[in-house]
Backbone atoms as SQL, in Angstrom:
CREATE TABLE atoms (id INTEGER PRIMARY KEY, chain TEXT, resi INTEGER, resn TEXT, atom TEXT, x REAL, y REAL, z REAL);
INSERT INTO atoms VALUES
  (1, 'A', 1, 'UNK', 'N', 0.834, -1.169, 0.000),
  (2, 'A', 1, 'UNK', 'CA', 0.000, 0.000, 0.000),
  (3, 'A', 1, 'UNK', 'C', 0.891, 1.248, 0.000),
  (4, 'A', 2, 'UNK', 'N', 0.373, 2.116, -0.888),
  (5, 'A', 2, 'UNK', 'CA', 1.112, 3.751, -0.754),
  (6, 'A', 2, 'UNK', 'C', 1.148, 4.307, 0.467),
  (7, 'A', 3, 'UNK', 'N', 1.888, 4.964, 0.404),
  (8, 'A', 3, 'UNK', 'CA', 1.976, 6.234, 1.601),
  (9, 'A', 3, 'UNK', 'C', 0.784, 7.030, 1.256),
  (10, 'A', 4, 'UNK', 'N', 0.325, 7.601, 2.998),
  (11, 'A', 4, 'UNK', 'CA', -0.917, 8.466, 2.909),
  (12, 'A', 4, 'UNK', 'C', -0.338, 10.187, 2.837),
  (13, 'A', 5, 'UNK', 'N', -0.502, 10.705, 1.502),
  (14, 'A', 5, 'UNK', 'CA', 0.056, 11.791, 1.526),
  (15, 'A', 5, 'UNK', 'C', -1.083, 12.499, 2.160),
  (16, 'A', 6, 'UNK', 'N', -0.162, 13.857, 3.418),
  (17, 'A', 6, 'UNK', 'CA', -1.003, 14.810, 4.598),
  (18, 'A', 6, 'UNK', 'C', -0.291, 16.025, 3.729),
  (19, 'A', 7, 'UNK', 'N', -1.154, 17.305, 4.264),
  (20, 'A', 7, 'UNK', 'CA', -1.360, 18.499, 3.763),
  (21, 'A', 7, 'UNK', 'C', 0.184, 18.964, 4.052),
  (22, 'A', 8, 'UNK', 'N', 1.085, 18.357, 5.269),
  (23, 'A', 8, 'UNK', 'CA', 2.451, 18.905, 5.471),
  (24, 'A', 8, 'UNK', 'C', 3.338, 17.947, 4.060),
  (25, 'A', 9, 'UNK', 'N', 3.064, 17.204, 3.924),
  (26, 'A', 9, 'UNK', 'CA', 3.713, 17.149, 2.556),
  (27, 'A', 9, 'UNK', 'C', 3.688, 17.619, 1.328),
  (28, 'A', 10, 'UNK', 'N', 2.554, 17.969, 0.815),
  (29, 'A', 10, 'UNK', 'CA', 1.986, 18.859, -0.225),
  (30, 'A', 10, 'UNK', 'C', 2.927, 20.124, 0.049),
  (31, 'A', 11, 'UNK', 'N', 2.534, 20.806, 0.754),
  (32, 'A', 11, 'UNK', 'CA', 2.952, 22.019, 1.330),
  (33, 'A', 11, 'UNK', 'C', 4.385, 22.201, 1.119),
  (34, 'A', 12, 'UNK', 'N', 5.273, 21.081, 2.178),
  (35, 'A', 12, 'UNK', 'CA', 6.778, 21.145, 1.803),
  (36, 'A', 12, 'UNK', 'C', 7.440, 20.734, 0.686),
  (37, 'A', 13, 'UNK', 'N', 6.729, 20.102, -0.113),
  (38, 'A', 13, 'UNK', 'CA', 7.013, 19.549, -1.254),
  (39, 'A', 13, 'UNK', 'C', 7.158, 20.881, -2.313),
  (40, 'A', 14, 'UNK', 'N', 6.322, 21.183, -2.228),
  (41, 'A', 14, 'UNK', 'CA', 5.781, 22.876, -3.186),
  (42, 'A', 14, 'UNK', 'C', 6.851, 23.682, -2.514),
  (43, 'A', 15, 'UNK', 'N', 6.848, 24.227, -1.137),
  (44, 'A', 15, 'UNK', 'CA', 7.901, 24.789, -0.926),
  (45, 'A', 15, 'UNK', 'C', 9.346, 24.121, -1.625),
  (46, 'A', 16, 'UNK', 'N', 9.945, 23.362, -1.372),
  (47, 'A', 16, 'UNK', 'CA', 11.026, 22.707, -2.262),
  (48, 'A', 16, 'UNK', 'C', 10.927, 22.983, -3.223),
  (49, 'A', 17, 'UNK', 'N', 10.016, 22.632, -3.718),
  (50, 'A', 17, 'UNK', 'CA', 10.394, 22.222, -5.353),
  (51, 'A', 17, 'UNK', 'C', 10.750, 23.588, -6.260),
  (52, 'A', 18, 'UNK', 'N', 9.549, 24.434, -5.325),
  (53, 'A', 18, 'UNK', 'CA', 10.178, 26.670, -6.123),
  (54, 'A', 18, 'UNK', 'C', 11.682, 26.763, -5.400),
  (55, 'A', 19, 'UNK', 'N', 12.154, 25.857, -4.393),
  (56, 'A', 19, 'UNK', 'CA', 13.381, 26.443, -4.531),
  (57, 'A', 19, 'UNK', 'C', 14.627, 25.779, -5.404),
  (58, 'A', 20, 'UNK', 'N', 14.395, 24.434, -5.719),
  (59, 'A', 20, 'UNK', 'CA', 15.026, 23.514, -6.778),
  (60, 'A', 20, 'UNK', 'C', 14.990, 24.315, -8.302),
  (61, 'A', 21, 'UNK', 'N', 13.367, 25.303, -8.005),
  (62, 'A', 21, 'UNK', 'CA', 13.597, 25.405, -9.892),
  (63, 'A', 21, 'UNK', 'C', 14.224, 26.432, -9.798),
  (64, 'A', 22, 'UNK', 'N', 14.431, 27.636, -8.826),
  (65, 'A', 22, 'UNK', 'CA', 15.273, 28.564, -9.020),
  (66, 'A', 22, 'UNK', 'C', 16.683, 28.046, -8.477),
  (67, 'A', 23, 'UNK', 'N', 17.099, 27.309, -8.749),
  (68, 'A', 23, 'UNK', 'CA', 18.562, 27.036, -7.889),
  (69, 'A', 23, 'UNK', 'C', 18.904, 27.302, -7.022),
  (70, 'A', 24, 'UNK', 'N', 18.332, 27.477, -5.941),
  (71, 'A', 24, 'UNK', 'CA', 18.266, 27.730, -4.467),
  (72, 'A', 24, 'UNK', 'C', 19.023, 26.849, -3.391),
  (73, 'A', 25, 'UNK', 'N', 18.729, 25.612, -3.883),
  (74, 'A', 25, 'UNK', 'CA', 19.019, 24.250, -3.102),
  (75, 'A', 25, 'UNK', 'C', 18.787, 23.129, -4.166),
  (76, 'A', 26, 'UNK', 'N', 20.105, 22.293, -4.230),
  (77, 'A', 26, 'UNK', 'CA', 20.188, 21.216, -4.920),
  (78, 'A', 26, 'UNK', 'C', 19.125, 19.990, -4.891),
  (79, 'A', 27, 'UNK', 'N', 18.600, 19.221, -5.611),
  (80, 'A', 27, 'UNK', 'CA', 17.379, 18.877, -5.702),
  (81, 'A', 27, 'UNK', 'C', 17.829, 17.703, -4.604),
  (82, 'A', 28, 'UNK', 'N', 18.744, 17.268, -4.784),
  (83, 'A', 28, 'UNK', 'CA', 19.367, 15.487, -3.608),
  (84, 'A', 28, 'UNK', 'C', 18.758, 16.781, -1.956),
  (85, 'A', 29, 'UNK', 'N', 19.973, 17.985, -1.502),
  (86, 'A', 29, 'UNK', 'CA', 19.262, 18.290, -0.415),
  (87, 'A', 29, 'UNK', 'C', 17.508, 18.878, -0.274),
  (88, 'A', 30, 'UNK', 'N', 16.850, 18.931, -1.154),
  (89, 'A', 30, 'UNK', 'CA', 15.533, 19.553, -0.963),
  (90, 'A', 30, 'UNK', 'C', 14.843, 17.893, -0.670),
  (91, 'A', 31, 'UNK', 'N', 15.358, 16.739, -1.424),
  (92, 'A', 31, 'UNK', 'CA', 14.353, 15.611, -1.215),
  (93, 'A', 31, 'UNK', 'C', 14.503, 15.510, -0.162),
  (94, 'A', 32, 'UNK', 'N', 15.839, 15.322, 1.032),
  (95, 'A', 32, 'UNK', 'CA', 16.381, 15.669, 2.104),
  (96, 'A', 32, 'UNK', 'C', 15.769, 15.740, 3.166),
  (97, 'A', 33, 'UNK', 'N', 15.795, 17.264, 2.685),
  (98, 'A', 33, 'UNK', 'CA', 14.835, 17.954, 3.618),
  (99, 'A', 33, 'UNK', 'C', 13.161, 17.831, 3.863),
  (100, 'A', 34, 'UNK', 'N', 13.049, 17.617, 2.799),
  (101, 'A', 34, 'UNK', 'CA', 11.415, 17.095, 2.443),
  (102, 'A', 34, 'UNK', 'C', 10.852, 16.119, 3.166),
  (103, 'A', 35, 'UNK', 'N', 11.615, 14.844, 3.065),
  (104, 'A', 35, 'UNK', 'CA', 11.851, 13.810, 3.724),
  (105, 'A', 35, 'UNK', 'C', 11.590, 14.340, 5.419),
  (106, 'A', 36, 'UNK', 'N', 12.550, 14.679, 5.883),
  (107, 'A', 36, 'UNK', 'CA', 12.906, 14.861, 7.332),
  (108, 'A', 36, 'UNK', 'C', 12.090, 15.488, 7.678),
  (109, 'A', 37, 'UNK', 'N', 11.157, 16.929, 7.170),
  (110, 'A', 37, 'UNK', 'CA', 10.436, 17.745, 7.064),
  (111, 'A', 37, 'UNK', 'C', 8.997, 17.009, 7.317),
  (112, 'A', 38, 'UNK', 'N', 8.740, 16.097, 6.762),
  (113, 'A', 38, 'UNK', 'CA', 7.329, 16.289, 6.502),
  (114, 'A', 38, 'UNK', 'C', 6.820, 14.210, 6.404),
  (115, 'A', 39, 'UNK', 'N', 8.216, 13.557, 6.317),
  (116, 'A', 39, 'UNK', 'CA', 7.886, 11.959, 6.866),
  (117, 'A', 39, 'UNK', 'C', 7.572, 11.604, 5.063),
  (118, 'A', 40, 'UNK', 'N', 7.868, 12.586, 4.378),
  (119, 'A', 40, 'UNK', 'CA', 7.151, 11.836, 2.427),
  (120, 'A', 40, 'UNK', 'C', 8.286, 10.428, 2.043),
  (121, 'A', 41, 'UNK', 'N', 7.458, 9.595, 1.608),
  (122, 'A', 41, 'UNK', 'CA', 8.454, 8.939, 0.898),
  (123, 'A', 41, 'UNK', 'C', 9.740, 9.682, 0.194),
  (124, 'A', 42, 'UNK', 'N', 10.672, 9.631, -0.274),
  (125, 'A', 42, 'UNK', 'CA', 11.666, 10.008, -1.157),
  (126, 'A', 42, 'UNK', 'C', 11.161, 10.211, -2.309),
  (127, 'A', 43, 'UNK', 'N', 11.021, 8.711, -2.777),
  (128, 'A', 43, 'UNK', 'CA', 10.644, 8.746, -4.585),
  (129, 'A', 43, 'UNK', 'C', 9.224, 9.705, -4.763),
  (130, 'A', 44, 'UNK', 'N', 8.493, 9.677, -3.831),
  (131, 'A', 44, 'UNK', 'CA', 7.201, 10.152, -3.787),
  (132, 'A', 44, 'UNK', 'C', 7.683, 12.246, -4.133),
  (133, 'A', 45, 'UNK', 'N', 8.635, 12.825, -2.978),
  (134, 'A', 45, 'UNK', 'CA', 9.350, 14.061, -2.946),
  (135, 'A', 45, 'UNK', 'C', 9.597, 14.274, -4.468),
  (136, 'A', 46, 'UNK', 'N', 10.211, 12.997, -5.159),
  (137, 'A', 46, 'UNK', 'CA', 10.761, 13.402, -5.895),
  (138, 'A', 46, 'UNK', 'C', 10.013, 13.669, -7.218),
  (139, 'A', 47, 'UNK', 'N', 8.580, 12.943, -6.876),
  (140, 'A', 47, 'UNK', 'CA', 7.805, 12.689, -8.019),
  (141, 'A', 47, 'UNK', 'C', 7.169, 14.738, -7.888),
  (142, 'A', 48, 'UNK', 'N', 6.772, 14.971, -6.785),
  (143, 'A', 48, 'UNK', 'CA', 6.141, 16.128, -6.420),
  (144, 'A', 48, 'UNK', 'C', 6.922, 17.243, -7.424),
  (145, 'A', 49, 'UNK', 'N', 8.350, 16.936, -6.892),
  (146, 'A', 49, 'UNK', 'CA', 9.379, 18.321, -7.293),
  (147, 'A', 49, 'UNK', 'C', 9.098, 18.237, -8.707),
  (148, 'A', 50, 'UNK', 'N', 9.385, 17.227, -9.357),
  (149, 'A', 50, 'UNK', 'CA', 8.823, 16.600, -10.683),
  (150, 'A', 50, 'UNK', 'C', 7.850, 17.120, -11.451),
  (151, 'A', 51, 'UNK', 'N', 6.769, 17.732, -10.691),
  (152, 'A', 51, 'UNK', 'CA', 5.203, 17.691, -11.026),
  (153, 'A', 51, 'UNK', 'C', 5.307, 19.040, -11.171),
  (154, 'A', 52, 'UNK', 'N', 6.013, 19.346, -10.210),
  (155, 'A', 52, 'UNK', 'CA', 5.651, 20.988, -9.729),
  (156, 'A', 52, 'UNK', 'C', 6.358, 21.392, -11.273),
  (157, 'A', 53, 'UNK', 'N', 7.579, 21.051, -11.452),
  (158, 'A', 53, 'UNK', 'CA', 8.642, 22.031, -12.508),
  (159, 'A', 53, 'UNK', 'C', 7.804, 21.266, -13.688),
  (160, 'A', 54, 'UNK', 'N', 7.418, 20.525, -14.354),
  (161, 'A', 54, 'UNK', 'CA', 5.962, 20.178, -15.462),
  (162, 'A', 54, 'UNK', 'C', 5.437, 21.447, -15.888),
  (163, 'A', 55, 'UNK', 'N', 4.467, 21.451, -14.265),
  (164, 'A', 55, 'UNK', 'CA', 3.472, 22.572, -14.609),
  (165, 'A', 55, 'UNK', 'C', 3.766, 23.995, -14.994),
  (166, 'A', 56, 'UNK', 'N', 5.109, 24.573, -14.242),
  (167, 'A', 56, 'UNK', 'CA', 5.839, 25.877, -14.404),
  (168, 'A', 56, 'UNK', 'C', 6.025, 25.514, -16.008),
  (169, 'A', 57, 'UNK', 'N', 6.724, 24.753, -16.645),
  (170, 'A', 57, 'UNK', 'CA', 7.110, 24.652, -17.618),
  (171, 'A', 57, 'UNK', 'C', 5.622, 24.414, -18.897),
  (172, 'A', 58, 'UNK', 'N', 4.835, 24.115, -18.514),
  (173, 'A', 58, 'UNK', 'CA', 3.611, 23.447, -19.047),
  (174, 'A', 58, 'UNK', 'C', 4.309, 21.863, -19.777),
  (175, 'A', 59, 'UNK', 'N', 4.996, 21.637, -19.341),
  (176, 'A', 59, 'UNK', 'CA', 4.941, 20.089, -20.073),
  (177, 'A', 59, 'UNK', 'C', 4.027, 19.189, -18.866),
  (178, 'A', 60, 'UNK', 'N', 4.042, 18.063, -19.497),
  (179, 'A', 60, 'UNK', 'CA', 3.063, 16.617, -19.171),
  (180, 'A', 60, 'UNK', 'C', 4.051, 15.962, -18.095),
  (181, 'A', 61, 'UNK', 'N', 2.992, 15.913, -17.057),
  (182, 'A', 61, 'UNK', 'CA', 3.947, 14.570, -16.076),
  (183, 'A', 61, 'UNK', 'C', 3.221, 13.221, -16.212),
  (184, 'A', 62, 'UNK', 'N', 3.885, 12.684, -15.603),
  (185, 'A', 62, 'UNK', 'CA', 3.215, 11.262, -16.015),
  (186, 'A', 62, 'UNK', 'C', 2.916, 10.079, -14.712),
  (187, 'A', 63, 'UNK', 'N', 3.698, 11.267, -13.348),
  (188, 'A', 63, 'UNK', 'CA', 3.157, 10.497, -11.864),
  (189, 'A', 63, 'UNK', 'C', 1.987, 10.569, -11.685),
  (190, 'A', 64, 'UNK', 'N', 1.156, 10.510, -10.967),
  (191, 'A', 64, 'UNK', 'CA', 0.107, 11.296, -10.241),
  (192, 'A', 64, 'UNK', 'C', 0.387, 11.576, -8.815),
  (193, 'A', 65, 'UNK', 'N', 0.019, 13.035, -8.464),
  (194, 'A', 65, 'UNK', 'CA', 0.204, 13.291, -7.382),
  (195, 'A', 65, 'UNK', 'C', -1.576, 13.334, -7.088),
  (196, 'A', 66, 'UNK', 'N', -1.501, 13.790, -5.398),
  (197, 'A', 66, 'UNK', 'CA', -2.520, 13.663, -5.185),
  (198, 'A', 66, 'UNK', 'C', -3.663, 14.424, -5.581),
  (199, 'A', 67, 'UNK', 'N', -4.750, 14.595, -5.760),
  (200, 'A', 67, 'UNK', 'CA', -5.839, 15.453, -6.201),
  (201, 'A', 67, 'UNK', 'C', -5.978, 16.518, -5.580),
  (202, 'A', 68, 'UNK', 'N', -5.641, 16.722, -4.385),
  (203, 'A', 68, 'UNK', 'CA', -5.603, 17.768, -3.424),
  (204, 'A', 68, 'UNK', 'C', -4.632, 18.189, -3.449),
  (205, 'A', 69, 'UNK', 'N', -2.813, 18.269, -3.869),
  (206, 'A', 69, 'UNK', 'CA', -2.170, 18.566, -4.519),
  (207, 'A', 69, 'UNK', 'C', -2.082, 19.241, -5.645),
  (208, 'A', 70, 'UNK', 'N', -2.639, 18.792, -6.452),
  (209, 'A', 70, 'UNK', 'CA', -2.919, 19.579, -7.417),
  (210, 'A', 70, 'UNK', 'C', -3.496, 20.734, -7.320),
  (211, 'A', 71, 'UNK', 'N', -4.681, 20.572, -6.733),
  (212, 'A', 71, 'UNK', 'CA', -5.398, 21.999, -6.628),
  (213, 'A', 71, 'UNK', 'C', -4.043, 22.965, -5.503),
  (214, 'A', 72, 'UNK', 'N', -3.628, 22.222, -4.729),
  (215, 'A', 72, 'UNK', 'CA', -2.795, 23.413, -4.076),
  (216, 'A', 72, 'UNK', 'C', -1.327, 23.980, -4.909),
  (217, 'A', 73, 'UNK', 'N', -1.125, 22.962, -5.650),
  (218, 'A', 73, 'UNK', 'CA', 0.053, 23.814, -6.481),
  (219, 'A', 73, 'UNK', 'C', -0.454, 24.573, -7.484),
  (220, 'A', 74, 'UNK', 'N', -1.245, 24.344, -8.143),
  (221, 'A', 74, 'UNK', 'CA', -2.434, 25.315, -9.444),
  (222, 'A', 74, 'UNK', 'C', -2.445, 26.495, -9.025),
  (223, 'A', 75, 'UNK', 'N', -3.427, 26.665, -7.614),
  (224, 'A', 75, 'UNK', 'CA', -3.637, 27.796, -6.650),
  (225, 'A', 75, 'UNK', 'C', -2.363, 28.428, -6.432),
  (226, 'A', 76, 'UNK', 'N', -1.153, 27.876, -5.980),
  (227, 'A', 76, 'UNK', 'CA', -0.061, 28.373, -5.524),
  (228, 'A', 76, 'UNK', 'C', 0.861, 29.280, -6.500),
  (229, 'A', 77, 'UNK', 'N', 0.746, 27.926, -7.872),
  (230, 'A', 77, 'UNK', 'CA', 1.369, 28.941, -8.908),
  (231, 'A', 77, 'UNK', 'C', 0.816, 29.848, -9.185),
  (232, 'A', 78, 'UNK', 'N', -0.628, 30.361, -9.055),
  (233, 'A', 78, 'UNK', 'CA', -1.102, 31.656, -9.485),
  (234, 'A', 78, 'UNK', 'C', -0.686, 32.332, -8.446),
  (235, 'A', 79, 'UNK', 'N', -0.608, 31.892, -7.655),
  (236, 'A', 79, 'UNK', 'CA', -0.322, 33.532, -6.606),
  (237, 'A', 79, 'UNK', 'C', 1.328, 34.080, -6.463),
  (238, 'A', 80, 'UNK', 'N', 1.954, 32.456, -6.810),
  (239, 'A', 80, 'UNK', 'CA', 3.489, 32.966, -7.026),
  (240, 'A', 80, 'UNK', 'C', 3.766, 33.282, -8.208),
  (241, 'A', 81, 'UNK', 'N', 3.163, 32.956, -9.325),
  (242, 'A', 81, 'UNK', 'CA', 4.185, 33.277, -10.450),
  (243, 'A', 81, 'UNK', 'C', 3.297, 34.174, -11.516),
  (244, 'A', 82, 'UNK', 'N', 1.762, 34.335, -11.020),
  (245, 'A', 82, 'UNK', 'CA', 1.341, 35.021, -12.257),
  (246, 'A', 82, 'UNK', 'C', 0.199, 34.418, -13.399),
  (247, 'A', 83, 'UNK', 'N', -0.410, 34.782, -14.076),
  (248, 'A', 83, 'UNK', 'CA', -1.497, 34.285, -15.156),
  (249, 'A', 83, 'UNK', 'C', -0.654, 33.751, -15.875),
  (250, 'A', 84, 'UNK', 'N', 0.853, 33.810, -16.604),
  (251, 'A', 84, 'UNK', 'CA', 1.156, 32.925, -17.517),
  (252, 'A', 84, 'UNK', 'C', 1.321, 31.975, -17.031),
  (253, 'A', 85, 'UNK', 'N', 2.052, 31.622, -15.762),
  (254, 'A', 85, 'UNK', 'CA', 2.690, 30.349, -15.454),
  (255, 'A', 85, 'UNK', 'C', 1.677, 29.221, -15.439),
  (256, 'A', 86, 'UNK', 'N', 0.484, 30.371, -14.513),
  (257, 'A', 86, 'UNK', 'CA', -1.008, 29.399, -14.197),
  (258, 'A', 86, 'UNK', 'C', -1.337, 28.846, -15.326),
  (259, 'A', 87, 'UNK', 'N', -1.627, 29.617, -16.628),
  (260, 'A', 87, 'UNK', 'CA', -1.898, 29.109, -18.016),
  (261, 'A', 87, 'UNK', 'C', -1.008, 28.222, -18.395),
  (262, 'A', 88, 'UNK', 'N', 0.136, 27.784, -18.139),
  (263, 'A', 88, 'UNK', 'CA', 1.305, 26.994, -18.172),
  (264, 'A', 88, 'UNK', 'C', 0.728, 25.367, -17.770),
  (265, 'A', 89, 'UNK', 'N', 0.757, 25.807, -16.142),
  (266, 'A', 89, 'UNK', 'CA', 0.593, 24.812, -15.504),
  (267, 'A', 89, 'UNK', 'C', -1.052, 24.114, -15.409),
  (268, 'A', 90, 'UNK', 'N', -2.074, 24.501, -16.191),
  (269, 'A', 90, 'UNK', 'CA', -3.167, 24.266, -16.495),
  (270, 'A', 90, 'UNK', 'C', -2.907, 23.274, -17.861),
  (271, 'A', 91, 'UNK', 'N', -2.633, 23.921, -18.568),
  (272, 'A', 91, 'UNK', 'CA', -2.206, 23.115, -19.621),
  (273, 'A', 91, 'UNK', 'C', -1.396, 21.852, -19.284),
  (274, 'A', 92, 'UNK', 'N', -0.205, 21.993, -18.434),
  (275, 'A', 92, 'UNK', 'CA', 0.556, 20.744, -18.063),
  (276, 'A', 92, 'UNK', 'C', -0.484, 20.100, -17.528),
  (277, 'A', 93, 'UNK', 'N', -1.533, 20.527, -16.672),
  (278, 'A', 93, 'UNK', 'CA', -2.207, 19.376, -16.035),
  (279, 'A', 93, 'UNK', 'C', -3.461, 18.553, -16.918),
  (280, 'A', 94, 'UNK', 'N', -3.824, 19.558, -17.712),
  (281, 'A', 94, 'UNK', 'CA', -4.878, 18.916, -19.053),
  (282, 'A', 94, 'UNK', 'C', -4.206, 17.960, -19.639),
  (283, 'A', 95, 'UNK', 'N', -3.222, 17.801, -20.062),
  (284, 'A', 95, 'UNK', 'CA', -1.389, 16.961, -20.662),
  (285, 'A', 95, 'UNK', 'C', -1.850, 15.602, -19.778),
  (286, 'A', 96, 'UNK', 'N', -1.824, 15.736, -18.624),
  (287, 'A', 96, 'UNK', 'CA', -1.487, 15.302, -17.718),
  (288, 'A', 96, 'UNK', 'C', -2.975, 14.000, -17.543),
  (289, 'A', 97, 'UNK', 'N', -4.005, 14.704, -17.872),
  (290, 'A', 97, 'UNK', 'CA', -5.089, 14.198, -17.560),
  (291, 'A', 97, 'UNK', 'C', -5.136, 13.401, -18.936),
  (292, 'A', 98, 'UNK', 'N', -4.728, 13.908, -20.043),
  (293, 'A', 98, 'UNK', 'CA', -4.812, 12.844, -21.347),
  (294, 'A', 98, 'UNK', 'C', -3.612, 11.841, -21.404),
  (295, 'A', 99, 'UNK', 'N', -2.740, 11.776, -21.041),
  (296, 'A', 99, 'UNK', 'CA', -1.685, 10.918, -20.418),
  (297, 'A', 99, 'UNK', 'C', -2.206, 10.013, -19.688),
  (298, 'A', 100, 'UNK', 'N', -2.937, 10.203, -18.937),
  (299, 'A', 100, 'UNK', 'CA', -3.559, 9.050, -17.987),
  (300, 'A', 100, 'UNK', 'C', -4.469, 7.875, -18.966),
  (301, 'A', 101, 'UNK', 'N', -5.476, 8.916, -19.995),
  (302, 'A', 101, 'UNK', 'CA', -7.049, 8.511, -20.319),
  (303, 'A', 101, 'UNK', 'C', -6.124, 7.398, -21.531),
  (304, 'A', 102, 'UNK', 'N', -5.096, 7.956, -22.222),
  (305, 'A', 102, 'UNK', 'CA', -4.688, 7.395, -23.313),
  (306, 'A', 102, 'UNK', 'C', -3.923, 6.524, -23.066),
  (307, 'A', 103, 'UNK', 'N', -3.205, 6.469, -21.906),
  (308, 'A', 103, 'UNK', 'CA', -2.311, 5.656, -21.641),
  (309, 'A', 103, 'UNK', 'C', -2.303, 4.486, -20.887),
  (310, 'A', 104, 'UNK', 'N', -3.439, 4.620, -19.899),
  (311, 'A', 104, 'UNK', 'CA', -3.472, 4.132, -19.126),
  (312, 'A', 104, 'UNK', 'C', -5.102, 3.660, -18.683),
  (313, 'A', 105, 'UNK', 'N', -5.315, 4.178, -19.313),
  (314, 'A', 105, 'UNK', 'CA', -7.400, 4.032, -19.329),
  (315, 'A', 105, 'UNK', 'C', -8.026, 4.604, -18.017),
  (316, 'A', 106, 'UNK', 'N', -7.239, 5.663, -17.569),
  (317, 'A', 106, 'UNK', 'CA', -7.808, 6.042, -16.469),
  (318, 'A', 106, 'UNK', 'C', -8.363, 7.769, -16.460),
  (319, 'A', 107, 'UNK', 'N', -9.569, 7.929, -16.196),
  (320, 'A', 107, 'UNK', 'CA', -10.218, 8.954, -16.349),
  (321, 'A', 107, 'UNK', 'C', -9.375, 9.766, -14.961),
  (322, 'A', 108, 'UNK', 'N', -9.421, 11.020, -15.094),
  (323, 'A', 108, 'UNK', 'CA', -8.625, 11.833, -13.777),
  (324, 'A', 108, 'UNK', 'C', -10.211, 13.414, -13.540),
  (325, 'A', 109, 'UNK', 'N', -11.069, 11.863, -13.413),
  (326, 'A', 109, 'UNK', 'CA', -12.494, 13.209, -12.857),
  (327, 'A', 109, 'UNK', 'C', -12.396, 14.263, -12.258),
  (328, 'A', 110, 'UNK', 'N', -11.807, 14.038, -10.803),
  (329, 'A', 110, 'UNK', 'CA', -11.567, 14.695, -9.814),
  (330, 'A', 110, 'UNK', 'C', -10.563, 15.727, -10.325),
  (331, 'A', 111, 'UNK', 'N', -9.386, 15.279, -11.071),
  (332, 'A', 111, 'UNK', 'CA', -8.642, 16.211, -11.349),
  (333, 'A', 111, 'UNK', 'C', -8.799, 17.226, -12.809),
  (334, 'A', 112, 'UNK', 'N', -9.746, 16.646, -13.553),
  (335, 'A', 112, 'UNK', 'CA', -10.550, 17.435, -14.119),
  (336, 'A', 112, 'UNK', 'C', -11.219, 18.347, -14.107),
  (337, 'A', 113, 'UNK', 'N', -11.904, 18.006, -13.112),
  (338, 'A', 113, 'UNK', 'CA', -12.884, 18.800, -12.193),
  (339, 'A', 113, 'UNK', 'C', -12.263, 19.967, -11.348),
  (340, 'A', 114, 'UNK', 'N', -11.299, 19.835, -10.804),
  (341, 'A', 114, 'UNK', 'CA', -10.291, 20.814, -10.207),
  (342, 'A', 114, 'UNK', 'C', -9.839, 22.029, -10.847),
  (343, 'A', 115, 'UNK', 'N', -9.430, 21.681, -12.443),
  (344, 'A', 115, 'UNK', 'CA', -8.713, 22.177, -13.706),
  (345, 'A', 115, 'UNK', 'C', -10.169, 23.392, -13.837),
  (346, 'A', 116, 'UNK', 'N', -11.075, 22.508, -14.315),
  (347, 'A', 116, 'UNK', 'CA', -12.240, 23.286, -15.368),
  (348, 'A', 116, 'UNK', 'C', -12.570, 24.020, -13.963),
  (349, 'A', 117, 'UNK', 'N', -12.711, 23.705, -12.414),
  (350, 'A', 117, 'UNK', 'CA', -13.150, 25.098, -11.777),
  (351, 'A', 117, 'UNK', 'C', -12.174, 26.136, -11.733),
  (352, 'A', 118, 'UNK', 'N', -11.076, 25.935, -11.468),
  (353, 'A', 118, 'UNK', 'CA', -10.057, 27.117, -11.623),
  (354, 'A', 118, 'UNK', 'C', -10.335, 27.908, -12.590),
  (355, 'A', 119, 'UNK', 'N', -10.326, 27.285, -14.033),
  (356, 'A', 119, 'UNK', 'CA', -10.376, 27.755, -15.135),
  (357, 'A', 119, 'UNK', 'C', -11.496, 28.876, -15.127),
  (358, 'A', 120, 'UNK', 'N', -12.656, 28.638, -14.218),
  (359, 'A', 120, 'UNK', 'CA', -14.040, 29.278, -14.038),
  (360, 'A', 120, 'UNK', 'C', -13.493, 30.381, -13.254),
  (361, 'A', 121, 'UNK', 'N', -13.009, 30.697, -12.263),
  (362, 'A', 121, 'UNK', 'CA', -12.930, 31.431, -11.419),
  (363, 'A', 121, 'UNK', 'C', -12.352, 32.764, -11.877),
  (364, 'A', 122, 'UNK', 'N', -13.088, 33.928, -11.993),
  (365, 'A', 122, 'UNK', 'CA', -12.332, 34.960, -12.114),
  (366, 'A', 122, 'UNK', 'C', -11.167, 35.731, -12.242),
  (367, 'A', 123, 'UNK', 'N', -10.839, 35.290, -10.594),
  (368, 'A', 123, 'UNK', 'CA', -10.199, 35.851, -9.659),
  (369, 'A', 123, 'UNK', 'C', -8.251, 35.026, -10.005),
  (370, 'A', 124, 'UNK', 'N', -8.911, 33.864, -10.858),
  (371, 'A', 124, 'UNK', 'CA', -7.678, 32.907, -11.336),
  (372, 'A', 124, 'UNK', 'C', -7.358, 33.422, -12.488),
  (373, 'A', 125, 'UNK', 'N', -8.148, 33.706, -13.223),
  (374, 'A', 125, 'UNK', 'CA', -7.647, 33.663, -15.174),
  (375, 'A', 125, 'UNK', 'C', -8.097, 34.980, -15.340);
């Protein structure tokens, strides 16, 4: 059985991972710290940091993080980086959701559903 990812991992994970993409801290010490920080698996840290630099970038990941994750890094990148990045990382996660359906036969409702309300919200786009 997986690890039960908690809101302190999400959280430190996202923290890490904006400091990995600006070169802040080497990605081996941020899993590290992540780890020690917050009890995440490793590979799991690493999948997050992973996810996070995707969405900045708008390319496709191909882990899944958690659904509640998502919505908090979506949310997060808009408030840290701005309407493009968000438009970025919306797109990486649409990527993300056809990656699953095509690849794997798995519908990502919930995280669908997450995407198209953001997308609704004003105050986001």
């Amino acid at each position: 059985m997986g690890q039960v990812i908690t809101d302190l991992m999400i959280k430190t994970s996202y923290d890490y991972a904006k400091r990995v993409f600006h070169n802040q801290i080497e990605l081996n010490h941020a899993l590290n710290d992540i780890v020690a920080l917050s009890g995440m698996y490793r590979g799991l840290a690493l999948a997050y940091v992973s996810a996070f630099r995707s969405m900045i970038e708008g390319k496709v990941y191909k882990i899944a993080i958690k659904t509640e994750a998502t919505n908090y890094f979506l949310v997060n990148i808009y408030r840290d980086y701005g309407v493009l990045c968000f438009s970025k990382a919306l797109e990486s996660v649409d990527l993300h959701i056809d990656y699953y359906k095509n690849n794997k036969g798995i519908n990502l409702n919930k995280v669908k559903e997450i995407v198209e309300n953001l997308k609704d919200k004003e105050v986001l786009v």
